[in-house]
C-alpha angles and dihedrals in degrees: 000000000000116000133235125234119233119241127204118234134177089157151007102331143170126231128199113182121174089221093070147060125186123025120092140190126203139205120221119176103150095217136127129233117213113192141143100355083308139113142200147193117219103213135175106272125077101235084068094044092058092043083049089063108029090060084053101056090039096048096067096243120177130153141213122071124309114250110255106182102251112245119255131215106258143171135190107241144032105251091215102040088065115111093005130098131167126254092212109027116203124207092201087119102064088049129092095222087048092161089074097080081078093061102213119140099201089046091043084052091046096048095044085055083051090068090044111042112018111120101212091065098051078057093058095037090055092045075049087059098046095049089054093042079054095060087048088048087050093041091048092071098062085075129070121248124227126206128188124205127197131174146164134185146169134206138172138133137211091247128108117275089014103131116194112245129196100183107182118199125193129177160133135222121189123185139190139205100200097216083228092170110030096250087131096054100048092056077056096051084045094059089038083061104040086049092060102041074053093058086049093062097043076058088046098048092051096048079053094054101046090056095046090059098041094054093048080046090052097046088049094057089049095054089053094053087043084056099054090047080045095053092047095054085054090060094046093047083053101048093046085054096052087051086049093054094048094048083044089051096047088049099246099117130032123244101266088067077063100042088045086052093052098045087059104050088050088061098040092054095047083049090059098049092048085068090052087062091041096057093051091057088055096046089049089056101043083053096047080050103052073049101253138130102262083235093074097049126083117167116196125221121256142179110270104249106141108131122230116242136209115218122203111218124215133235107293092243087069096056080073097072094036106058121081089204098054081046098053089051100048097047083045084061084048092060090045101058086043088061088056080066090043093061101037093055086060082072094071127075104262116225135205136182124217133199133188135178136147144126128259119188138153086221110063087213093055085052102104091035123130098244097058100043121105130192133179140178133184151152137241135192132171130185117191105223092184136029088145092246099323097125086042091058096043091052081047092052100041091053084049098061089043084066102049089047087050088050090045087049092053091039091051091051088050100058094037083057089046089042093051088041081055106047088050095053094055094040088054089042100047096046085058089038097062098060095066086044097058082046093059096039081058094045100045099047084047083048091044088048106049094044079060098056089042098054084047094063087040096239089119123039124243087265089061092058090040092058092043095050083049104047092045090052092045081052099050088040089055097048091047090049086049090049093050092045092059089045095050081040089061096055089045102055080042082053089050102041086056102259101241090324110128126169085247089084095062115108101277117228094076115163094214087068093032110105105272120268114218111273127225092208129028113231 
């Protein structure tokens, strides 16, 4: 005899089997679908039923409320951008390679590595992958599945009466969950939106990494200008101690003028070799972060040359569009949106069709013949009527984190618009700030020669050119540390206007820009 397929069921459902005539279930549910501009009346025969679905399915229904990008607090220009302009504009933030305007070869090789070999951001590109490999897993479930069977056995026995078998089954079963109310593609708009809010953040984690480097770069190249300073001051101590032992040795000054000498040129010299140690932290970090053993990494000292830039920033509502992090956590408040649709859909009867056919014969040739195959084809559908409040609370939770995404969102945009306020600050003030250090740089070495000269003719004693040393190498110290700051101030107003990242790099397809689909429930 022909077999039956068997249909799964966890509700009211409808069978059709070829094998039989007669008999027939219905579905009655008394309720009304709404989709599409279009409505329809469930009634009690099947035929309705199935029309009732399959407009549905066709009409585009899903529910939940349609994405609208949150506002964001905004203003229209930067407080600390008014009244100031560059002299020499740079356009290094609209670049990819945004570290060049820096022009600085060794600095350009190591950043271009980062993007190679740093770990961190293999991390985030594979997190990138598996973001993406989760849209094609929720997209996978619009469409129907589809299993084959095949088998083949034989029995017998030595007994009387025992005759020998070889029954031989072949056959398929396909099934389909009609997305009705759009729960499906919202999970898939959920996962369109988290990988790209994945995607944000690989873009996120690079621009990370490239001013990291570039301000361990930076303070590298600082050291080893505070070295040479430092290493200058050495020879001059030297030399001033030479001139105190000779005027020691003529009679002219005590021996503390020696002893004092001598104090100063120690310190100095274990000064000098604490950079040494501070510079190899540094090199050890910018390789770690090229991602390469610090083994394989020697940096050799140059002379410090890098020129500061000014960059120009951009209206505020642009820095929208610039920064991968904005970015992240807008797309995040899109997912989240898209899950509200998730659990309300878990308010409506699911449905799913179901189709069977095959062969079954003792005679492998008679297999595919028309009187032993079997077919079969139904529909399920299943509606819970009580989860005492669990689908409530899921709804509840999922607006809820909408509204903490949306909060995020607000929150991220706050602190991008202060650390760009910030940046620009720093980069006005220590612009001013580097003339009256070159000033006193000036001032201070003309101050450090002459009381030698003086101490040397014996009209000042030896505390008069020891304050003086001290106070030119402070000096010097103080308008190094002010030119690197500008410099590391630069990288980082590059860093918070979003480097040459825009939002035009995210994966395109996104629903949220995608034209709206009619929604079952306002927001």
């Amino acid at each position: 005899m022909p077999r039956r397929g068997v249909l799964p069921s966890r509700g009211h459902h409808l069978e059709a089997r070829g094998s039989q005539r007669g008999g027939r279930r219905e579905a009655n549910f008394g309720a009304r679908l709404a989709c599409g501009g279009m409505t329809k009346e469930w009634g009690n025969a099947s035929n309705r039923l199935a029309l009732a679905i399959m407009a549905g399915a066709l009409s585009g229904c899903v529910v939940g409320p349609n994405y609208q990008r949150p506002s964001a607090p905004m203003a229209t220009a930067y407080k600390e951008a008014i009244g100031w302009s560059p002299a020499h504009p740079s356009d290094a933030a609209d670049r990819q390679d945004w570290w060049t305007v820096f022009n600085d070869p060794v600095l350009n090789d190591l950043e271009q590595q980062v993007q190679v070999s740093n770990q961190n951001l293999k991390a985030a590109e594979a997190a990138f992958r598996q973001a993406e490999a989760l849209v094609s897993e929720q997209r996978a479930a619009l469409f129907p599945t589809l299993s084959v069977t095949g088998s083949a056995s034989k029995a017998g026995g030595g007994g009387a009466g025992m005759v020998g078998s070889s029954p031989y089954e072949i056959g398929a079963e396909a099934s389909w969950a009609p997305d009705v109310w759009g729960g499906v593609r919202r999970a898939v708009e959920a996962a369109k939106d988290s990988a790209q809010a994945s995607d944000a953040d690989l873009a996120n984690a690079r621009l990370s990494a490239q001013t990291s480097l570039a301000l361990d770069y930076i303070l590298l190249r600082q050291l080893d200008e505070e070295k040479r300073l430092q290493d200058a001051t050495v020879a001059a101590y030297q030399r001033t101690l030479m001139v105190t032992q000779n005027r020691y040795d003529a009679g002219a000054v005590s021996v503390s003028d020696v002893l004092a000498a001598r104090t100063q040129l120690a310190s100095s010299q274990g000064d000098d070799t604490d950079l040494a140690q501070q510079r190899a932290k540094f090199e050890h970090a910018v390789a770690l972060l090229a991602g390469r053993p610090p083994s394989t990494l020697t940096l050799a000292p140059i002379a410090w040359v890098m020129p500061t830039p000014d960059i120009p920033p951009e209206i505020p509502s642009g820095l929208l569009q610039r920064r991968p992090d904005i970015a992240a956590a807008e797309r995040r408040a899109a997912a989240a949106n898209a899950q509200i649709g998730v659990a309300v859909a878990a308010y409506f009867p699911t449905v799913t069709l179901v189709g069977q056919g095959g062969g079954a014969s003792s005679q492998l040739g008679r297999l595919f013949s028309a009187s032993t195959s079997f077919w079969s084809i139904g529909a399920a559908a299943a509606e819970t009527v009580f989860d005492a409040g669990a689908r409530s609370a899921k709804v509840k939770q999922n607006r809820a984190a909408y509204a903490q995404a949306v909060a995020n969102y607000r929150q991220t945009v706050l602190t991008a618009f202060g650390q760009v306020e910030d940046a620009l600050a720093a980069q006005r003030v220590l612009g001013v700030e580097q003339t009256p250090r070159d000033a006193a740089v000036a001032a201070a070495t003309r101050n450090e020669r002459v009381s030698l000269n003086q101490y040397q003719a014996g009209q000042v004693d030896y505390t008069t050119v020891v304050v003086a040393q001290v106070a030119a190498l402070s000096a010097r110290n103080t308008a190094l540390q002010n030119q690197a700051s500008r410099l590391a101030n630069a990288v980082t107003l590059i860093n918070a206007l979003g480097g040459g990242w825009t939002t035009d790099g995210r994966p395109r397809g996104s629903v949220a820009a995608a034209a709206p689909v009619q929604s079952l429930e306002s927001e």
